[in-house]
N, C-alpha and C positions, 0 to 999 in steps of 0.2 A: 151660711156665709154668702155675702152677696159678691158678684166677681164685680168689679168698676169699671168704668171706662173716665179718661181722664182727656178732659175738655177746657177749653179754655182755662190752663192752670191751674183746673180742680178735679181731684178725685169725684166721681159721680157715680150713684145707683141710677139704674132704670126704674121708673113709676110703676111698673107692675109685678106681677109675681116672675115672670123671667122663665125660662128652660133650665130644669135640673143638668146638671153634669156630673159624670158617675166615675170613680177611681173601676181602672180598666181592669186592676187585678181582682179585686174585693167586690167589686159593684156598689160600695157605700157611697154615698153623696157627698161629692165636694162643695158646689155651692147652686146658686143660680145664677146664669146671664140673663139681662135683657137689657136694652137701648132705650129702650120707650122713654117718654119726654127729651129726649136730648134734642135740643138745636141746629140742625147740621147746620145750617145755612151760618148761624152764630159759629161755629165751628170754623168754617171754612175762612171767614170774615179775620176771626182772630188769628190763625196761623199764616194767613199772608200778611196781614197788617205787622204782629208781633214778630213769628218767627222770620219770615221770608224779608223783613227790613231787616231785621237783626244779622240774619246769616248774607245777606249779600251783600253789608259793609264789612263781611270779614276776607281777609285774601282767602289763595286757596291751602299756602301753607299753615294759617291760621285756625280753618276749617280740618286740614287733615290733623293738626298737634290738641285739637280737642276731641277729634277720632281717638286719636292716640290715646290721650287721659283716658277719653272714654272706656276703650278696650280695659284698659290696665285696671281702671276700676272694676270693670266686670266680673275680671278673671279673679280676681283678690274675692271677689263674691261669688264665687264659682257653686261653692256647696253648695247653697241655697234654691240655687236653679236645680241639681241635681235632688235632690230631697223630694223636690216637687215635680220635676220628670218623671221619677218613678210612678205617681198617678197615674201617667198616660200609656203605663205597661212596656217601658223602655229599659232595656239593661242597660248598664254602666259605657259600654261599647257603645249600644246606641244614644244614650246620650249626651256623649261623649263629641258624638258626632253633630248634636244640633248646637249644644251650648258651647264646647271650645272650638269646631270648628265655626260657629258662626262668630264668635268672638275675635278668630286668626283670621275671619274675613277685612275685620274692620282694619286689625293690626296690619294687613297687607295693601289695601285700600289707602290705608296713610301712608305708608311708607312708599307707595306709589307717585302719591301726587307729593310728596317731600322732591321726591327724586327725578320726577318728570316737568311737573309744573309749573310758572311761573309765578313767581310769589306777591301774585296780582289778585285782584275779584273776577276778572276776565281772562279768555284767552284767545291769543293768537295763533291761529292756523294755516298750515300751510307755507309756501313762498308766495311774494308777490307776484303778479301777472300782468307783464306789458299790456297794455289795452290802446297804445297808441304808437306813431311810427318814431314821435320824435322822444319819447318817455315821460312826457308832462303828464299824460294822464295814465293811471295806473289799480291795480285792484287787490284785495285782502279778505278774507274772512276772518272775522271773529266769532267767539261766541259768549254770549250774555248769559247768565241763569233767567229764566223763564222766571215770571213774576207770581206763578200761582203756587199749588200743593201738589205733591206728589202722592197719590193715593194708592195705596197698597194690599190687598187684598191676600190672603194668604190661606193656603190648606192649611190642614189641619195636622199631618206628620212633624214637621220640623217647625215646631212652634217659635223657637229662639234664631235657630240660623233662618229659616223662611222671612223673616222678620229682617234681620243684621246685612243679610244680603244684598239688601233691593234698599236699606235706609243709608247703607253706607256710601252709594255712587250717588244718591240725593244728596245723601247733607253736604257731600263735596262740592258738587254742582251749584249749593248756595239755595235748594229748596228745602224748604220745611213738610211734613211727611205726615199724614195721617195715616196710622197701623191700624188694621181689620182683621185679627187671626178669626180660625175658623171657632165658629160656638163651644166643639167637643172636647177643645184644647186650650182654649180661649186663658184661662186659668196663670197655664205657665207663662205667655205672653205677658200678660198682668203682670207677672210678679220682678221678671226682666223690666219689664217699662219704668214700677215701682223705681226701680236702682237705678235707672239711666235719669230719671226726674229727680229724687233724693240725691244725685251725686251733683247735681248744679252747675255741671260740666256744658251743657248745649243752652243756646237761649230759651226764654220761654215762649216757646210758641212753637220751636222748632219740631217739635216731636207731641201727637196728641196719639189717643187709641179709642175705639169703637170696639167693646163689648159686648156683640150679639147682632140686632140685622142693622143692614148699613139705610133703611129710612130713604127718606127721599134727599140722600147725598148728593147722588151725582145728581138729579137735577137740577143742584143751584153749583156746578163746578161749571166753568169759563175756558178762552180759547187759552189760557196759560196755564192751564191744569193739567196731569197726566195723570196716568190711571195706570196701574199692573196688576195684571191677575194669575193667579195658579191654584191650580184646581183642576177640574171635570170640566171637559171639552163643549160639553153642552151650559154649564151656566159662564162659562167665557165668553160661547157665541152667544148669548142673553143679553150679558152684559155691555156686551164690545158693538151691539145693536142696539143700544139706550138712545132714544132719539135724541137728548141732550148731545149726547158724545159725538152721535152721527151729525148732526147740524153743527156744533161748532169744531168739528174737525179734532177733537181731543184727542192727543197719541194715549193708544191704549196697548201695553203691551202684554201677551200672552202665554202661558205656559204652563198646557194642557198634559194631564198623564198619557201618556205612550206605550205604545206595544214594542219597546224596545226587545231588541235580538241579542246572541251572541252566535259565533259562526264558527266551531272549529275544523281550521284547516282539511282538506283531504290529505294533505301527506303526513298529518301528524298520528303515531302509531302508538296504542295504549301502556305503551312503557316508557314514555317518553316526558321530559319535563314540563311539555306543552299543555300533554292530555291531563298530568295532572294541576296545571294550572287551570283549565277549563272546569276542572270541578267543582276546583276551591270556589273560583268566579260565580259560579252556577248558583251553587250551596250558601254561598255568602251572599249574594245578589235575594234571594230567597228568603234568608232567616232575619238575617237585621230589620230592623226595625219589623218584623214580619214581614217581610215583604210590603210595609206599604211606602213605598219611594216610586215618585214619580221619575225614576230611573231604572227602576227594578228587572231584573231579565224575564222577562215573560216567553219568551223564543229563542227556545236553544236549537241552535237550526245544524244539525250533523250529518259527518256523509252516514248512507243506510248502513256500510258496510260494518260502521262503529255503535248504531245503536246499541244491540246486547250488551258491549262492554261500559258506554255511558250510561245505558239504565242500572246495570249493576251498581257502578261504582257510585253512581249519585244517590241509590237508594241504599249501598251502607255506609255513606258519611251520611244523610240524611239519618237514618237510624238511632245517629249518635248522637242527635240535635236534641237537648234536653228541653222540653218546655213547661214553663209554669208563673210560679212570681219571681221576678228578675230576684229578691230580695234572699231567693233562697240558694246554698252554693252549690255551684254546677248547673243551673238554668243557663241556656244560652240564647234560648228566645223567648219573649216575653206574648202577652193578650194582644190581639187588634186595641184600636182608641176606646172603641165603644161596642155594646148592641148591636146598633144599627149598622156598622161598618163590618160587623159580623155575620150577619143576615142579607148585606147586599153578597158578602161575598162567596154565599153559598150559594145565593141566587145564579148568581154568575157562574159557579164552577159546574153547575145542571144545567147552562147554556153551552157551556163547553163540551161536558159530556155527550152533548149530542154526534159530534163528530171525532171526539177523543175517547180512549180509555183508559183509565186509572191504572199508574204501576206503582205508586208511594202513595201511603196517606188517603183523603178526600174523604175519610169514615168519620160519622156524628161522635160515635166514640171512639177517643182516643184518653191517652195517659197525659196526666201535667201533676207539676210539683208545688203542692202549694197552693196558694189562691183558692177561688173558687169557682168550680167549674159551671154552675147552675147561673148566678149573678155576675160573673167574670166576663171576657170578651175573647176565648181563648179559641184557636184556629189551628187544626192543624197543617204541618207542612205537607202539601199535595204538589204529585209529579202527574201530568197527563201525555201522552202520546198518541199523535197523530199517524194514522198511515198514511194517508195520499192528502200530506199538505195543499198541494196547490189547484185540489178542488175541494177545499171546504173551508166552506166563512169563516167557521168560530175563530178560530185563535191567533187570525189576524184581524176580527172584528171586536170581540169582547173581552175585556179585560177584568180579573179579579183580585183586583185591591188588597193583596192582601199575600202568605207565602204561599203562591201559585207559579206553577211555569211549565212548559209544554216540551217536551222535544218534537221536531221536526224533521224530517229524513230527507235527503237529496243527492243525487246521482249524480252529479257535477258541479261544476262550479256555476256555472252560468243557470243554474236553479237554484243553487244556493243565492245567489243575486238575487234572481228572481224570487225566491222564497221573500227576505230581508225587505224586497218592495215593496211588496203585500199590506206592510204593516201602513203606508200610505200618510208616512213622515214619521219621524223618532225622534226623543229626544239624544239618544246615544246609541249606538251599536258597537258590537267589541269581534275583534277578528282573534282569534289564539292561532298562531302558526308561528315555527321558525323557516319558512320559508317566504324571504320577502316577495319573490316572484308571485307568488302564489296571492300572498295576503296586501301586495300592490294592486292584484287582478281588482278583486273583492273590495274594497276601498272603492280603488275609482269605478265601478262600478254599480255602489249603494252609494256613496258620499253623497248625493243630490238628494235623497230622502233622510238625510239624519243630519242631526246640529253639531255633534261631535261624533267620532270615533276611536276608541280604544284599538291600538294595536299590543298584543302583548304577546310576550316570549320572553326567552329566560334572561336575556340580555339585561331587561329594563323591569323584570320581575320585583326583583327584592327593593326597586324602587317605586312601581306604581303605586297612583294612589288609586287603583282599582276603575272598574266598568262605572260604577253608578256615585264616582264623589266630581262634582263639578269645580271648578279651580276658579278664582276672582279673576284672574290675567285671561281667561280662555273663555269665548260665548258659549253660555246654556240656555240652551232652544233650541229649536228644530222646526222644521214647514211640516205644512197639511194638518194632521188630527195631533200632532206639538205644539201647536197653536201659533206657528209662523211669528214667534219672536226673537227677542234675542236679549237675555238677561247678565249679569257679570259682563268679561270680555276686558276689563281692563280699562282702558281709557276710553274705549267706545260706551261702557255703561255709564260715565259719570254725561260724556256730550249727550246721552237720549235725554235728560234733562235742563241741557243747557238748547238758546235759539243760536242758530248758526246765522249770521249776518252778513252779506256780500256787500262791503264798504269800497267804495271807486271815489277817485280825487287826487290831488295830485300827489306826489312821493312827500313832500315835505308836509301837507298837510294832514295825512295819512299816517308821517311817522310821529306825529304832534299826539293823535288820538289813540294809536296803536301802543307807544311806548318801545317802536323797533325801527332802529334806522332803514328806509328803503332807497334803493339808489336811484340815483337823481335827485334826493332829496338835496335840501340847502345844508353843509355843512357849516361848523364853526369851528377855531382854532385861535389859540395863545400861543405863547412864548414858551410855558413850562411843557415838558415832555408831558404826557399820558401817563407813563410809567413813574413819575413822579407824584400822582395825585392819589388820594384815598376813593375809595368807593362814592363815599356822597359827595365829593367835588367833580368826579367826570360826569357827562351829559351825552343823552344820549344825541347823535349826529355830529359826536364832538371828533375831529379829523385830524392827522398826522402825516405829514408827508416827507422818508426818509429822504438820507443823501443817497448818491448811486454807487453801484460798482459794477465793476465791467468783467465780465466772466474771460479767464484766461484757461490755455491750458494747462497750463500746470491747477489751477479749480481741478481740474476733469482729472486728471490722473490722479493726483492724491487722493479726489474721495472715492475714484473707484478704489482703490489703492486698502484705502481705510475700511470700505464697505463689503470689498470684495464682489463686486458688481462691475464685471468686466464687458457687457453687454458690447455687441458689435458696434452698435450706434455712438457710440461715447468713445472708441478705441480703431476701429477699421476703417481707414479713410477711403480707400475702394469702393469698400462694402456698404458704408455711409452714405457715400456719393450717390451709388445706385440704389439706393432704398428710399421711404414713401419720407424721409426726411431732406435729401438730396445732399446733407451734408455733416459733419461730424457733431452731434448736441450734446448740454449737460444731462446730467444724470436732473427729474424732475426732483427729487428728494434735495440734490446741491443747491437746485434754485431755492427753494422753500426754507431752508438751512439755512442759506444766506442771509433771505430776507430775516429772518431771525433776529439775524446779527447785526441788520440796518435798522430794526427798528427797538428791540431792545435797546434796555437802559441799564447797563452794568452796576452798579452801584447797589448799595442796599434800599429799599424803598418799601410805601405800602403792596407792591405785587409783593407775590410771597412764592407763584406757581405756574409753570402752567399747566390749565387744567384738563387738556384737552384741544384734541382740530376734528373738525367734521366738514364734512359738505367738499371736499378736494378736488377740483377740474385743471387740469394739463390743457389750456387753451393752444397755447403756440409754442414751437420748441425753440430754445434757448441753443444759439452756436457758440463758438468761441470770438471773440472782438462783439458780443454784444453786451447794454449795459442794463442794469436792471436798476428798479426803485420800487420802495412798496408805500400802497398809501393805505394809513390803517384808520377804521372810523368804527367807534362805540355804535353799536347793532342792539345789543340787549344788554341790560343788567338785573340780575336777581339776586335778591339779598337772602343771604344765609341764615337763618337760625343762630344763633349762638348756643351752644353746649355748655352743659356744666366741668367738662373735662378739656372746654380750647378755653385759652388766656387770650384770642384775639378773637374780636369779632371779623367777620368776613363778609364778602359776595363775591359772586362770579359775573366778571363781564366777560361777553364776547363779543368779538371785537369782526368786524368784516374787514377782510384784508384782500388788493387786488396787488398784483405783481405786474409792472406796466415793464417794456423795453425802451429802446432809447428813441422809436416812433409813437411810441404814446401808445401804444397796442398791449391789450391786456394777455400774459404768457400764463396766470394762473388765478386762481379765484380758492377761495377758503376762509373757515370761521375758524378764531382760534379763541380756545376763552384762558382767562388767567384767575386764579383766587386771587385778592383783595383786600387787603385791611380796610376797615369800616372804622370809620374816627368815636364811635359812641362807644 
């Protein structure tokens, strides 16, 4: 069976015989990869022309509701990724973990930018920024999607979420994505791609894959092009060194395996819910996927005084780690990917050996269920221990791929830091302590060497999602030998593929191209209220300016009255007097309240809500005998989706709303948004 790589709209073989790939439990032969004859350059040509038109006349709620489809198709096809997971020597658990979690990636990815984003092809960032004395002239950023491909490069452990991860903050962004899983895995990749291309969900062009080497790609990629990598810290810096990339300045992001740690507390005592949380962590960290995650704990870094009890206790739940073919019941860990990944990692643990010594595992022979041990890829689970960590290279320098992990001993805390540095960047480190003093130390202490950090204890136990699973909303990467990127993150991973724009001009012509009213722009205004109008007939810059009322006090006494907000300043006229007010004020909430009720429209109308205030400033304080007005102007609108379960279509405007006194002096400033009947 030949694996394909799917190019310009068409499934493709490579022109030669290709690199065998072997099912990890059996050693039988899956199929061949190879690339040979494909076009990259033809490649590249078609996915900016095809996909990257196509996706950047879509908005971004547009781009996220084919996320969506997308996901939901996936998942309905869930089996089939599973079925053919198992090839790569993955239990159900593990993967579980590549294909529905990389699936919940996209489903959360949409449901982000639904919820965050404006329901534009662009976005607007930030507030405006004076840039002059009188306000004529003024400044914005936006950001555009970059006109090129977003190139993706992937190890070889999580074939389907390494993939879903990195394609789902592209296709947001409005770029089209060439996919590159690794050769040994290549397979499963294929077969996910198969179903995202068959399901006619994303345009054509948006989504291509490279089956086997990537050719002289990057040399025909341009200054709009991005590139991310994960993998081995040495072909990252290979790659992120491509003279193409280096001359035209191509953002390349990276994300190398790590010698990540975990650190259990010194006050935590082996009876305790901590120490058994440390194990679990260890042990799990360890077996899943075998230990090959580029998360994996490789450095269990403990005080000395707990070793005997952590080596015990780790090597009889190791014990009971069954390993063979995931397909058999009671396996809990399955084969390395391949051979080769087998053989590097033994290499590696005889590099380790040099300054460790074996308390679990590390024997040629060992027991598995199942499979076969001779043709299979199977590893057993090895525990090493260091004595005098912080003179010996290995176990902060070499890593084996594989379920490997080291304990480390340390006499204090400010060694145990120092241990944790050693590793000379991480992707994640995990602290086990219920003492926060303790495990605040240890944080700010390593936080500068690692991209995230797990703090865990029993509080947030039964809800983490563990040391080594990365969250879409939250950066994964880490500096130094992590490869100093930054991947996920939420709304920061979807802008690495958009250009950030610093736009300067005046406020009205500024709020022309932006689509957001900026002050001092030119407003406009009719006869009919605002509140009177549907969605598609207000404009943005479109202005309001109520009638006044004059703050009494009897205002002031009722709504403390009502609110129970007896504040001296609002009630003591002494105390008033002498205070940084000099005299007795509203309550800021009465003012705000008020204007409410100057600028609503009682009646029934297309407003249906309001949906929200943000952005709140208390400019100047409001006395009694002073008179308020509010001038309200359309700021943003974004239209809503319509649901199969609302009878009304919607958007949300917000509205910028200033509260002036009876000197024209502005007492408060705030956005308020209202839901909206939509005339369609």
């Amino acid at each position: 069976m030949s694996i394909q790589s799917y190019v310009g709209g068409q499934w493709v073989s490579g022109s030669d015989a290709g690199v065998e790939v072997f099912n990890a439990v059996n050693g039988e032969v899956i199929g061949k990869v190879s690339s040979s004859g494909l076009d990259f350059k033809d490649m590249l040509e078609f996915g900016r022309a095809q996909g990257g038109h196509a996706l950047r006349k879509l908005t971004f709620h547009e781009r996220a509701n084919a996320l969506k489809a997308l996901a939901q198709h996936l998942m309905a096809e869930k089996e089939k990724f599973y079925s053919v997971s198992a090839w790569t020597g993955a239990t159900r658990v593990d993967s579980w973990i590549d294909i529905e979690g990389g699936i919940g990636t996209l489903f959360t990815y949409s449901s982000l930018v639904r919820r965050e984003f404006p329901n534009q092809p662009f976005l607007v960032e930030g507030d405006a920024q004076p840039l002059s004395k009188a306000g004529a002239f003024v400044g914005r950023h936006i950001l555009v999607p970059r006109e090129g491909l977003a190139v993706h490069i992937n190890a070889f452990n999580f074939p389907c979420w390494g993939m879903l991860e990195k394609i789902a903050p592209s296709l947001l962004a409005g770029m089209p994505v060439i996919v590159k899983p690794a050769t040994v895995s290549a397979y499963l990749t294929e077969a996910m791609v198969r179903e995202i291309v068959a399901s006619g969900i994303l345009p054509e062009g948006a989504i291509q894959l490279i089956c086997g080497s990537t050719g002289d790609l990057l040399d025909h990629l341009n200054e709009q092009d991005v590139v991310t990598f994960t993998g081995s810290a040495w072909t990252g810096r290979k790659l992120k060194s491509h003279t193409n990339i280096v001359n035209n300045s191509i953002p390349f992001n990276m994300e190398a395996d790590s010698l990540n740690c975990c650190i259990l507390g010194p006050s935590v005592k082996s009876d305790s819910a901590e120490f058994d949380l440390f194990i679990k962590e260890v042990v799990r960290e360890m077996t899943v996927k075998a230990g090959q995650k580029c998360t994996a704990i490789r450095r269990a870094i403990v005080p000395r005084s707990r070793i005997e009890e952590v080596s015990k206790a780790l090597t009889d739940r190791l014990a009971k780690v069954v390993v063979g073919d995931p397909a058999q019941e009671g396996v809990k860990m399955g084969p390395l990917v391949g051979q080769e990944q087998v053989r590097d990692t033994w290499k590696t643990l005889e590099v380790l050996r040099q300054s460790c010594e074996l308390i679990y595992g590390g024997e040629r022979e060992f027991e598995i269920v199942g499979g076969d041990a001779e043709q299979g890829a199977f590893f057993p689970a090895t525990l090493l221990y260091c004595e005098k960590p912080l003179h010996a290279e290995e176990p902060h320098a070499e890593e084996a791929f594989g379920p490997v992990s080291t304990l480390l001993p340390y006499d204090d805390i400010d060694e145990a830091v120092q241990l944790a540095k050693l590793g000379r960047g991480s992707l994640v480190g995990s602290v086990v302590s219920a003492d926060d003093k303790e495990a605040g130390q240890i944080v700010l202490g390593t936080a500068a060497y690692h991209g995230r950090m797990l703090i865990l204890n029993s509080d947030c136990a039964a809800e983490s999602t563990g040391h080594g699973s990365p969250l879409p909303t939250l950066v994964h990467g880490g500096p130094g030998r992590a490869g100093g990127g930054e991947e996920l993150g939420g709304e920061r991973a979807i802008k690495h593929y958009m250009q950030r724009t610093a736009l300067q001009g005046s406020p009205t012509t500024l709020m022309n191209i932006t689509g957001e009213f900026h002050v001092g722009a030119k407003t406009i205004s009719d006869v009919v209220h605002p509140f009177r109008k549907f969605f598609d007939e207000l404009q943005i810059g479109e202005s309001y300016i109520t009638h006044r009322r004059t703050v009494t006090e009897a205002d002031i006494v009722n709504f403390g009255c009502l609110s129970g907000d007896h504040f001296y300043a609002h009630f003591d006229e002494v105390a008033a007097k002498e205070s940084f007010f000099g005299k007795r004020v509203a309550h800021g909430y009465f003012v705000i309240s008020a204007a409410a009720g100057l600028f609503v429209d009682p009646a029934p109308g297309p407003v249906i809500a309001n949906y929200g205030l943000e952005n709140l400033r208390f400019i100047e304080p409001v006395g009694i005998g002073d008179t308020i007005q509010a001038h309200l102007t359309v700021k943003q609108k974004i239209r809503k989706d319509k649901r199969e379960d609302e009878e009304t279509a919607t958007g949300v405007v917000r509205w910028a709303v200033e509260i002036r006194n009876q000197e024209d002096t502005i007492v408060a400033i705030y956005d308020v948004m209202t839901l909206v009947a939509r005339k369609e």
